[in-house]
ROGUZA-511574 format. One record per residue (C-alpha): chain; residue in one letter; residue number from 1; x, y, z. Coordinates in nm, 3 decimals, decimal comma, always signed. Layout:
c	r	k	X	Y	Z
A	A	NUM	X	Y	Z
...
***
This chain:
c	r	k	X	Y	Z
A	X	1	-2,010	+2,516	-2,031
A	X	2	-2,203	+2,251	-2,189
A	X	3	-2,381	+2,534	-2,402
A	X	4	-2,042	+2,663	-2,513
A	X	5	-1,944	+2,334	-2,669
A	X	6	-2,255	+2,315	-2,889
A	X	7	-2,191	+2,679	-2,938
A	X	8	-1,843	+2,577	-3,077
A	X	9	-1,771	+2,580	-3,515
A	X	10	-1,710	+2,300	-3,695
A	X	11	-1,341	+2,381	-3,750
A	X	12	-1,323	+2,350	-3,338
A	X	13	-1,441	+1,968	-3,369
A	X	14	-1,170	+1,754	-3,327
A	X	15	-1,186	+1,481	-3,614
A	X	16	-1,223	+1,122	-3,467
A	X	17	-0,872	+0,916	-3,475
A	X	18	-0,894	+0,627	-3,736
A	X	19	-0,814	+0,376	-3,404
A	X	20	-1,155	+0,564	-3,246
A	X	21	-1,349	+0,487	-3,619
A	X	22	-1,247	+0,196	-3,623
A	X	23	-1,335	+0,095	-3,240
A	X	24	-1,674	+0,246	-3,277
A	X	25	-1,792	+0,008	-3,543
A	X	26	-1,609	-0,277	-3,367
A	X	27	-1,834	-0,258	-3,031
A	X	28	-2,139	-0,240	-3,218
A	X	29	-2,084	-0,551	-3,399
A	X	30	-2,194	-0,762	-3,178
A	X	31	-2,533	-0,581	-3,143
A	X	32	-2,617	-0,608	-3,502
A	X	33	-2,785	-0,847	-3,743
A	X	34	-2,538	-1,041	-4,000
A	X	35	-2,625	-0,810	-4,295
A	X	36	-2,612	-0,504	-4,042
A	X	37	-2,287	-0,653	-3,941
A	X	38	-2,132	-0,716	-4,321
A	X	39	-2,218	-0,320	-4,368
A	X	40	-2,027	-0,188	-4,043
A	X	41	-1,760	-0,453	-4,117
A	X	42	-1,670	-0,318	-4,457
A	X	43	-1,666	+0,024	-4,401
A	X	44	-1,378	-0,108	-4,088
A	X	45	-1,214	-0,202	-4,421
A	X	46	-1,194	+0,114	-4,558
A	X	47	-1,052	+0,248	-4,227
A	X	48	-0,842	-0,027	-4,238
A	X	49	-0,701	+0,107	-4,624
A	X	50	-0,588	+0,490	-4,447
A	X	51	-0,396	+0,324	-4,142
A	X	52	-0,008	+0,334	-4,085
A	X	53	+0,205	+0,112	-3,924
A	X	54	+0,103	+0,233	-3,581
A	X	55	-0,219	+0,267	-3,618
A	X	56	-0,268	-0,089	-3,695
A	X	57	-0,065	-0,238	-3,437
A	X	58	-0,261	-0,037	-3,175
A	X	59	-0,598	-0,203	-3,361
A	X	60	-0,513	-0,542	-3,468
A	X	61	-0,407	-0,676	-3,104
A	X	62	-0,436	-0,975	-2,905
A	X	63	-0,687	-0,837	-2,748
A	X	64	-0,896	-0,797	-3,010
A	X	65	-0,846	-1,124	-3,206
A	X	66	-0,967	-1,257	-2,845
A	X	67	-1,259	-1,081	-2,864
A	X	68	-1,336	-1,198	-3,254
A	X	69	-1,275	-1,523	-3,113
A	X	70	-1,544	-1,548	-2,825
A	X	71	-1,788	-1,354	-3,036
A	X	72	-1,725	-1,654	-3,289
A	X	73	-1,786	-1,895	-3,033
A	X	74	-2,091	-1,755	-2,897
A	X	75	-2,251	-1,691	-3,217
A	X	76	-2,227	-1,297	-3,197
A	X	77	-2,021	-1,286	-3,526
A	X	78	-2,098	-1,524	-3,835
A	X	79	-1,787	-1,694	-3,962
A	X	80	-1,811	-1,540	-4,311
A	X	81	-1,796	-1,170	-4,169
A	X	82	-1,513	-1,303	-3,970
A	X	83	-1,374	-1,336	-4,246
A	X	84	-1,450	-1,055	-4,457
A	X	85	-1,233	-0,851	-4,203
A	X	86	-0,982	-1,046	-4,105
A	X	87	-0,880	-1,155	-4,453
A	X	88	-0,883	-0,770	-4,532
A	X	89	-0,667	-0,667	-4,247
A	X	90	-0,424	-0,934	-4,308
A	X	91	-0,436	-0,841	-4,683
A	X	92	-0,347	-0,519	-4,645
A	X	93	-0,061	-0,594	-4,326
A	X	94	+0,167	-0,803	-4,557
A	X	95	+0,104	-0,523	-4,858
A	X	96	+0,182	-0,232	-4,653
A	X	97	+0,486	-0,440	-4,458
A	X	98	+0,373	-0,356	-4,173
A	X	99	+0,402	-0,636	-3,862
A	X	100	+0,203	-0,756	-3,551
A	X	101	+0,209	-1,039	-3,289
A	X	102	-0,119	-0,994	-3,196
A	X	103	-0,287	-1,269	-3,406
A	X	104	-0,021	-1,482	-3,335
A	X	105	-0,056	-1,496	-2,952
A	X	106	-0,421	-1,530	-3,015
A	X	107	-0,679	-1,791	-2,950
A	X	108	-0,859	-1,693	-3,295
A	X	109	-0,490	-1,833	-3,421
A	X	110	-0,560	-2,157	-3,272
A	X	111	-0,924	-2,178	-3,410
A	X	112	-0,792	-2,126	-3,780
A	X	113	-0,512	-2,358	-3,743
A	X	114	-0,791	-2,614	-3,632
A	X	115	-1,045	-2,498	-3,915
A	X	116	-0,786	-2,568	-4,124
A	X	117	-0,666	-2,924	-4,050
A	X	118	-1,006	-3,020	-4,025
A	X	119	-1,110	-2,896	-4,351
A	X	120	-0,867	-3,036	-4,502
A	X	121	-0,905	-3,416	-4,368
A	X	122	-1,254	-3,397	-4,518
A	X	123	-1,252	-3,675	-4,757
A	X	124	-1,601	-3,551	-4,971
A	X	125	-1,765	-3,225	-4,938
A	X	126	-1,409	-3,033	-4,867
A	X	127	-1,500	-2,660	-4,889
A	X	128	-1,194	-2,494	-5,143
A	X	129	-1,297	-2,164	-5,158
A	X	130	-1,374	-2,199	-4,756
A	X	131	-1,020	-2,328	-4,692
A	X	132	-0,856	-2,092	-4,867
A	X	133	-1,027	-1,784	-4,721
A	X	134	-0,906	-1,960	-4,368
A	X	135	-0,555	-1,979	-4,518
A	X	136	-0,560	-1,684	-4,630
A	X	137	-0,660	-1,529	-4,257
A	X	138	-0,426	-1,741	-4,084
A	X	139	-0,043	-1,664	-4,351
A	X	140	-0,129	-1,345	-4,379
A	X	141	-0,200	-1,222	-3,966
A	X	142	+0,028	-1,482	-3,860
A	X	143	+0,448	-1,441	-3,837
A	X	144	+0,557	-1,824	-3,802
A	X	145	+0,347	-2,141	-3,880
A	X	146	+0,350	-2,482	-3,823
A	X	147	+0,470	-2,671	-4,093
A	X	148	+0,143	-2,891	-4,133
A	X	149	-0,071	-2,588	-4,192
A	X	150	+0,191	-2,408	-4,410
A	X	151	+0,183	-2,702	-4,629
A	X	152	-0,177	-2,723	-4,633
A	X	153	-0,192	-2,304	-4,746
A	X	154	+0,091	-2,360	-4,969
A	X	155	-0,090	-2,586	-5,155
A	X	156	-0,447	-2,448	-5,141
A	X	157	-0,278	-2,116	-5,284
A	X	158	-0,092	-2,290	-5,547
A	X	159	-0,437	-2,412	-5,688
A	X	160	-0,597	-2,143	-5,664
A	X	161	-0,349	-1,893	-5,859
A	X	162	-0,385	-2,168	-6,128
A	X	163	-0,722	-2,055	-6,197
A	X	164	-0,764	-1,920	-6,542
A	X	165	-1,151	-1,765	-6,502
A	X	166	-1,085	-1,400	-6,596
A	X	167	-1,395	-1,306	-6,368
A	X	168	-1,329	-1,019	-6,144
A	X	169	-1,400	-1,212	-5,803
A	X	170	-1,193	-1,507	-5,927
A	X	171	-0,900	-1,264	-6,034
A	X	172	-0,909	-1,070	-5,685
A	X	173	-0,863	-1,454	-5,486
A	X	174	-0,606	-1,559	-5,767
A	X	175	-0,391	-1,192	-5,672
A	X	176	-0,406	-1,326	-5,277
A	X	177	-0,329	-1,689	-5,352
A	X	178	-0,036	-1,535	-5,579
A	X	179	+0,068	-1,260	-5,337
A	X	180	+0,042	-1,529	-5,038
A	X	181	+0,265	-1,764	-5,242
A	X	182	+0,500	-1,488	-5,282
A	X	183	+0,515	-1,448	-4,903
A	X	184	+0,635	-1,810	-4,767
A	X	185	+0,781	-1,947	-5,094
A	X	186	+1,147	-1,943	-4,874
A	X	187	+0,963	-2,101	-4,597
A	X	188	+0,800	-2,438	-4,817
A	X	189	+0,943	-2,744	-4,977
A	X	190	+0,834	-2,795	-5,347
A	X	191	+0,928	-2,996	-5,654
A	X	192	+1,158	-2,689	-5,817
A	X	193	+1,085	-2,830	-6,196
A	X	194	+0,668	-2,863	-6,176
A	X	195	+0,674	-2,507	-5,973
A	X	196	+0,837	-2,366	-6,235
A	X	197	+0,701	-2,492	-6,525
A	X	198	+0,346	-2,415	-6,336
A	X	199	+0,434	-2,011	-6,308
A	X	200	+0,607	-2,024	-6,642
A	X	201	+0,255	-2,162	-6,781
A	X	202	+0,046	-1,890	-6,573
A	X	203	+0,314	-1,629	-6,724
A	X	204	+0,272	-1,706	-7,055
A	X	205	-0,112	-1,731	-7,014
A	X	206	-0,180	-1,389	-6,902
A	X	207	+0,020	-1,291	-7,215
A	X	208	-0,210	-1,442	-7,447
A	X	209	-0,558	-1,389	-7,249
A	X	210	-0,459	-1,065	-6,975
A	X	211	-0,630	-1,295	-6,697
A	X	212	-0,462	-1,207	-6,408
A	X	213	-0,461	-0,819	-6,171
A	X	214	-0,126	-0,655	-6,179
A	X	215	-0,037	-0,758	-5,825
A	X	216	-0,096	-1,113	-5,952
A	X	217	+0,149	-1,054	-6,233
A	X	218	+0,399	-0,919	-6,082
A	X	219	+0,389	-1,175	-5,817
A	X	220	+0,450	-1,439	-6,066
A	X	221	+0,720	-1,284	-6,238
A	X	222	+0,906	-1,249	-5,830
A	X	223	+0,865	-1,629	-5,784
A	X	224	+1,130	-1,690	-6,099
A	X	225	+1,326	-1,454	-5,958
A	X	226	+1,380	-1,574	-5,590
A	X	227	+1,534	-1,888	-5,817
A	X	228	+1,700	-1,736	-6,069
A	X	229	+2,042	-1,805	-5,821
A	X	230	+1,904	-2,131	-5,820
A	X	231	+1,849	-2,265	-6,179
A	X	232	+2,154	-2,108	-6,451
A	X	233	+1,888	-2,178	-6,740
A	X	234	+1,596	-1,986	-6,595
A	X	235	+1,809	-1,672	-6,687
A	X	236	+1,759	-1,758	-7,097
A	X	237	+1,345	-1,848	-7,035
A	X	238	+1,300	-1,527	-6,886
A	X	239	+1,474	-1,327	-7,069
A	X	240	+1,448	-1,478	-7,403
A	X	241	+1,135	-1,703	-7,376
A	X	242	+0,889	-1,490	-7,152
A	X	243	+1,036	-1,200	-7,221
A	X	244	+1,033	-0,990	-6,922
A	X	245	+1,199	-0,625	-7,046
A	X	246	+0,865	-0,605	-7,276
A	X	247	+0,657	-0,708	-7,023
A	X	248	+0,779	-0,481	-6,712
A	X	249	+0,792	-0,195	-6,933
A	X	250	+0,427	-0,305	-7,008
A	X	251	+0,344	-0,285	-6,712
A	X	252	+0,482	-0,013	-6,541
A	X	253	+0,326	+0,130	-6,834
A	X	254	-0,024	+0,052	-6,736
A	X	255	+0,041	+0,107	-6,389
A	X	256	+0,156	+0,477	-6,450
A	X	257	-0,193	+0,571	-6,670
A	X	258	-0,436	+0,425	-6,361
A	X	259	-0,262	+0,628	-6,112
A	X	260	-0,422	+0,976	-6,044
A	X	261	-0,117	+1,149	-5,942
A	X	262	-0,267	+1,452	-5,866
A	X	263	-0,479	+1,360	-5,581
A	X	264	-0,409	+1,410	-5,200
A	X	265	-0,474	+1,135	-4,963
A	X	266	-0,820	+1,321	-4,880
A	X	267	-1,024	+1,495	-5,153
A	X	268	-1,368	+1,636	-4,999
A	X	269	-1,369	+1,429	-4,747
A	X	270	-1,334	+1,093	-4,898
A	X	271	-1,087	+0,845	-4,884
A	X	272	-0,846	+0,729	-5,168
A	X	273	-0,990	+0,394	-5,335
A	X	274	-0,817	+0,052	-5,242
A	X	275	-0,756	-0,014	-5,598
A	X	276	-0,532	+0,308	-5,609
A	X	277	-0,365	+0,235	-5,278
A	X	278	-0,290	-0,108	-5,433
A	X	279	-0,178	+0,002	-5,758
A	X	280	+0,095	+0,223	-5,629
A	X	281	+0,212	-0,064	-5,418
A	X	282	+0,261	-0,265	-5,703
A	X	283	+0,458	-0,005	-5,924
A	X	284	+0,665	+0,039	-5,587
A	X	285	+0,681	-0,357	-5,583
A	X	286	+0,780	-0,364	-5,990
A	X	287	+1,063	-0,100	-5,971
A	X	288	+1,226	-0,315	-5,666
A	X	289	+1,234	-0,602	-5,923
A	X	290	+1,366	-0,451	-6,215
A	X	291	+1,660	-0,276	-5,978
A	X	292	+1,730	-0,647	-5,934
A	X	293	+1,728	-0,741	-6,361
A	X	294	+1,886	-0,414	-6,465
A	X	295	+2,201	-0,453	-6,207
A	X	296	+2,203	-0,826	-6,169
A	X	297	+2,122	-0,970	-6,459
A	X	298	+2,236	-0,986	-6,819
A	X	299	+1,991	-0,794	-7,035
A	X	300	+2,122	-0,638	-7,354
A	X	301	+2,203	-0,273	-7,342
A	X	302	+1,876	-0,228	-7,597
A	X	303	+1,666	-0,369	-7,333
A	X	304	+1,797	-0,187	-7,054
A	X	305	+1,762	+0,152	-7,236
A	X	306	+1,427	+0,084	-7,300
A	X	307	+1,360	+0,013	-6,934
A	X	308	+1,567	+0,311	-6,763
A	X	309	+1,362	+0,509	-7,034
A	X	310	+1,009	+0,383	-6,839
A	X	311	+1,136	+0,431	-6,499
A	X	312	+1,223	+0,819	-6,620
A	X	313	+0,877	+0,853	-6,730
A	X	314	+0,739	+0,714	-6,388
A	X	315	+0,988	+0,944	-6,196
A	X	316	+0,816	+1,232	-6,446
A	X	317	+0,454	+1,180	-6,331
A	X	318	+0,574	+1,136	-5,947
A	X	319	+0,786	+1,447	-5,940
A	X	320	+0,563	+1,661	-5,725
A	X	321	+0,295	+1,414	-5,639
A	X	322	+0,466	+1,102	-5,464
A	X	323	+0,801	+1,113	-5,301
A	X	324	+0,838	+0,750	-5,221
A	X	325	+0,831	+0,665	-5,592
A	X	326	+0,994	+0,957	-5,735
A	X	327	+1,306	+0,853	-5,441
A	X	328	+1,276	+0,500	-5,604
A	X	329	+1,315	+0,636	-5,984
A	X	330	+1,599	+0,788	-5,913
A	X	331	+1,751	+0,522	-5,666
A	X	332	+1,680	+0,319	-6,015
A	X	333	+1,862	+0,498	-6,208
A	X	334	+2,184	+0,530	-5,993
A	X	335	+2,171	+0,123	-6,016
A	X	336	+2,154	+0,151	-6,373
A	X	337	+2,494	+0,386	-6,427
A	X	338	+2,654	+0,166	-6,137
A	X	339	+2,647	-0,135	-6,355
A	X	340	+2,969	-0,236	-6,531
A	X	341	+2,820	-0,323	-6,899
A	X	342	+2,591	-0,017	-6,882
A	X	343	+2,659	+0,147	-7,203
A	X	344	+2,639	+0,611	-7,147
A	X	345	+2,472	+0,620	-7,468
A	X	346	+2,163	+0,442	-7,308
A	X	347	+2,144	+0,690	-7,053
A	X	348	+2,191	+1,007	-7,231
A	X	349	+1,917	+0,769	-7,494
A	X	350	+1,653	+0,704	-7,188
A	X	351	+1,677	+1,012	-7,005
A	X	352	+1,826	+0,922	-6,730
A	X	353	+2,124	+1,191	-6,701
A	X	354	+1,919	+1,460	-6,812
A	X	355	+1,726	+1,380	-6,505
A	X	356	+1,997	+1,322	-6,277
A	X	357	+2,110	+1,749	-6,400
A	X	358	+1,744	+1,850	-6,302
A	X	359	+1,727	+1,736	-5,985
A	X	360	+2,053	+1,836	-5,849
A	X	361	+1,936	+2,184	-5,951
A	X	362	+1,671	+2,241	-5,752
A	X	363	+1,604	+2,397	-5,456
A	X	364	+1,363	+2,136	-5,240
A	X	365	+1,605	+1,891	-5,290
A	X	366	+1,536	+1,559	-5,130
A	X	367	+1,847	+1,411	-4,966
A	X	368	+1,856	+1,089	-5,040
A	X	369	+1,792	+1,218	-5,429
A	X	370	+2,035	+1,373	-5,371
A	X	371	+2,300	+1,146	-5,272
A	X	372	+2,170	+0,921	-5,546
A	X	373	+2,227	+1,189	-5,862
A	X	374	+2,537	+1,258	-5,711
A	X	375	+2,661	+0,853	-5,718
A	X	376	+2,480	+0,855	-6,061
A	X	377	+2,671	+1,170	-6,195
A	X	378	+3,029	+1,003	-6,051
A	X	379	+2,959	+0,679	-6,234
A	X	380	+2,855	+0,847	-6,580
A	X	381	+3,196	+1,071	-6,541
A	X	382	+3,437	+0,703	-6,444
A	X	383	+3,256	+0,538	-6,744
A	X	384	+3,348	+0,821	-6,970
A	X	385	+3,743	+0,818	-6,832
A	X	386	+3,813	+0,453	-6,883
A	X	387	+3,976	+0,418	-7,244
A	X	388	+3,899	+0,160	-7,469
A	X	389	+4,153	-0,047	-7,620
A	X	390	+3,967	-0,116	-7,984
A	X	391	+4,053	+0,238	-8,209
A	X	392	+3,686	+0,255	-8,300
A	X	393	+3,536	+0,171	-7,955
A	X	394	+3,796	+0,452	-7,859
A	X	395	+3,653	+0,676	-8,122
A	X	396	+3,291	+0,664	-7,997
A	X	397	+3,385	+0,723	-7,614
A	X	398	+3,562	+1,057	-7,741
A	X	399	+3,260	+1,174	-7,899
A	X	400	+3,011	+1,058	-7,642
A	X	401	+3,231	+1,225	-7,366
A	X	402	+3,236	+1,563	-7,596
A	X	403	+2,821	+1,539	-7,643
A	X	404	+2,833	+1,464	-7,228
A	X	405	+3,051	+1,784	-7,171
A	X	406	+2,894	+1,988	-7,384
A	X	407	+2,565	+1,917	-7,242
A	X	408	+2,657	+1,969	-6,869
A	X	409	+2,860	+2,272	-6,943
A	X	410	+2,514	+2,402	-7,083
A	X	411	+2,331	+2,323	-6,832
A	X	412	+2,611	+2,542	-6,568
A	X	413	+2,699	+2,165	-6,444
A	X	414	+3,054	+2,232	-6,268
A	X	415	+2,882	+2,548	-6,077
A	X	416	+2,600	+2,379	-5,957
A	X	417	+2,866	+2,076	-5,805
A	X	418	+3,080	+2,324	-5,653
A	X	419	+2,839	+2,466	-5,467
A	X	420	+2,724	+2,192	-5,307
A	X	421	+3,050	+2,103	-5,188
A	X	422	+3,009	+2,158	-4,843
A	X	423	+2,709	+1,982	-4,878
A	X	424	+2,892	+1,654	-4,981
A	X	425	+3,076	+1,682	-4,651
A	X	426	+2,722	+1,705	-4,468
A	X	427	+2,576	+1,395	-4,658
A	X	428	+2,894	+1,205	-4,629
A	X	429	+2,857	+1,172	-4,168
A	X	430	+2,555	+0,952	-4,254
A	X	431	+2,599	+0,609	-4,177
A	X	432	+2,413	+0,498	-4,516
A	X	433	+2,579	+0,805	-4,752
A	X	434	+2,921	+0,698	-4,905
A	X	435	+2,963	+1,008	-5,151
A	X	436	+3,357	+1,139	-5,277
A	X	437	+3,457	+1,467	-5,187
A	X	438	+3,701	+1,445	-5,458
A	X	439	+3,524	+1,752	-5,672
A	X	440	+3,766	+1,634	-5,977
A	X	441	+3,564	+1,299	-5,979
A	X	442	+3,171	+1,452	-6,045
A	X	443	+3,320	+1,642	-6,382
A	X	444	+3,401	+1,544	-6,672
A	X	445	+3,694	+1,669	-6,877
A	X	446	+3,755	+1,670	-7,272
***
């Protein structure tokens, strides 16, 4: 028997789980020297980068902080590895939204809190970069704090994203003081005024210099959101004074040129780089925030154009290679025609309904795309049936409508909707799917 399993071919070899990778390298740390341990503890990291959800919550238990905790204490693990892979893990949980108790019910919980507080008491020879890599373990692997350490973090991180050294070490802690920042503002007290003036300094220092990652730029951009309900005048300074149409568009920009769409999770064996796993995440993370601008907010109809027209080009280098993103376009774009102001000559302009036609015609159809180029369609035909009471205003929607018609009758429009009538009626029992089965309402008439 034994000679049949060496016997058997490599395709017969059942590829180790990422949970049994992972566990491997964790049960020989404690055997190893500190640089031996550094090497097994990074490439846990890049194990770390390919898990889901599950996976990490059956990795990143109680259990296990328990362990990294007595291994601490006995002197099996140095503190800085410690922290190498718990800052990593944590990192990477609050990116991915993915969440676990474990470190909370933890005695490797109660050690940072400690580590903390008594870092921070130290009145000379206080450790900075030391107490914010234990602040940065403890917000992200944590779900509730006690509001002495929060403030502590709070402020540590708030520092720290200050930093204007354009050094790539510096600008990787500045992205997790940023993104940590991001992740309890709701939960800390601060002087509204000095915050914002800080971030509105930061913002319009990148713009100048390009000092800070994209996750770090995009973080800063979500803090003067989260108070744009907040503060009436914060509106004009971002739209006007930092301007943030430019800059998304910008960005996404950048963001859609580093991405190599074509590859699989796996090529040849090797695992997709963190940097690309990160920079997806934060074009995910950017077209969230402009859904927010381009329905919420008052941008003019130039400015809106110009970003539909950039989410249409994402959509166009996802189509085929990421279906998360290319759902997110699209969801995008139905936000855009949903708004009241939203003029049809900026999406006819940007793209968008020539889109919206392609992707009801083809056959892999996702469903939620679907439902979404369907809502998108209905609000480009209302737009074009509400008259205007100004003769010339009037004038233009009459010739807009004809170019609209004319284009979806070439493009065999009314067919394609009729035939997925029944399909309407389908999409409609879901709980989240609020589509009319009025036919009348998806065409448009001259």
């Amino acid at each position: 028997m034994e000679m049949c399993d060496e016997d058997k071919s490599n395709d017969d070899i059942q590829e180790p789980s990422l949970e049994d990778k992972f566990s491997k390298l964790f049960c020989e740390l404690e055997h190893c020297n500190e640089d031996e341990q550094k090497q097994k503890i990074e490439e846990m990291n890049e194990i770390v980068d390919g898990m889901n959800i599950k996976e990490f919550i059956s990795i990143f238990t109680k259990k296990l902080f328990n362990k990294m905790d007595k291994m601490i204490e006995e002197k099996k693990m140095s503190m800085e590895n410690a922290i190498l892979l718990l800052k990593h893990a944590g990192y990477l949980k609050t990116l991915k939204n993915m969440w676990s108790r474990g470190f909370f019910n933890s005695e490797l919980k109660r050690r940072f809190e400690k580590m903390i507080l008594e870092e921070e008491k130290k009145n000379e020879g206080k450790n900075e970069r030391l107490l914010a890599d234990f602040c940065g373990c403890y917000i992200f692997l944590c779900c509730s704090f006690t509001p002495e350490v929060l403030s502590i973090c709070s402020t540590c991180f708030l520092k720290a994203a200050s930093s204007k050294d354009k050094e790539e070490e510096t600008q990787k802690e500045v992205e997790i003081a940023f993104f940590a920042l991001n992740y309890i503002e709701y939960l800390i007290k601060i002087d509204e005024d000095q915050y914002l003036n800080k971030i509105k300094e930061i913002i319009k220092y990148h713009q100048e210099h390009r000092n800070l990652s994209p996750l770090a730029y995009h973080c800063a951009w979500e803090s003067l959101k989260k108070r744009l309900l907040l503060n009436g005048s914060l509106e004009r300074m971002i739209m006007n004074e930092l301007h943030f149409a430019r800059e998304a568009r910008r960005e996404l920009g950048e963001l859609m040129k580093c991405i190599d769409w074509k590859r699989k999770e796996e090529e040849n064996g090797k695992r997709r780089r963190r940097r690309d796993i990160i920079e997806e995440l934060t074009l995910m993370r950017w077209l969230r925030t402009l859904d927010y601008y381009i329905y919420k907010n008052k941008l003019k109809n130039e400015e809106i154009t110009m970003l539909i027209g950039v989410i249409v080009q994402v959509y166009r280098a996802a189509k085929g290679n990421n279906e998360e993103i290319s759902c997110r376009c699209i969801y995008s774009l139905r936000n855009a025609a949903e708004r009241r102001d939203m003029r049809i000559e900026g999406l006819l302009e940007s793209g968008a309904t020539d889109t919206a036609l392609e992707e009801i015609q083809r056959q892999t159809l996702n469903e939620d795309i679907m439902n979404d180029c369907f809502q998108f369609l209905v609000n480009v035909s209302r737009k074009l049936k509400q008259k205007n009471k100004d003769e010339r205003e009037e004038e233009e929607r009459k010739a807009t409508k004809r170019k609209v018609f004319e284009k979806l009758e070439e493009e065999g429009y009314e067919d394609t909707i009729t035939s997925f009538h029944e399909t309407l009626k389908i999409l409609n029992a879901r709980p989240y799917h609020t589509l009319s089965l009025k036919i009348s309402d998806y065409f448009v008439y001259v």
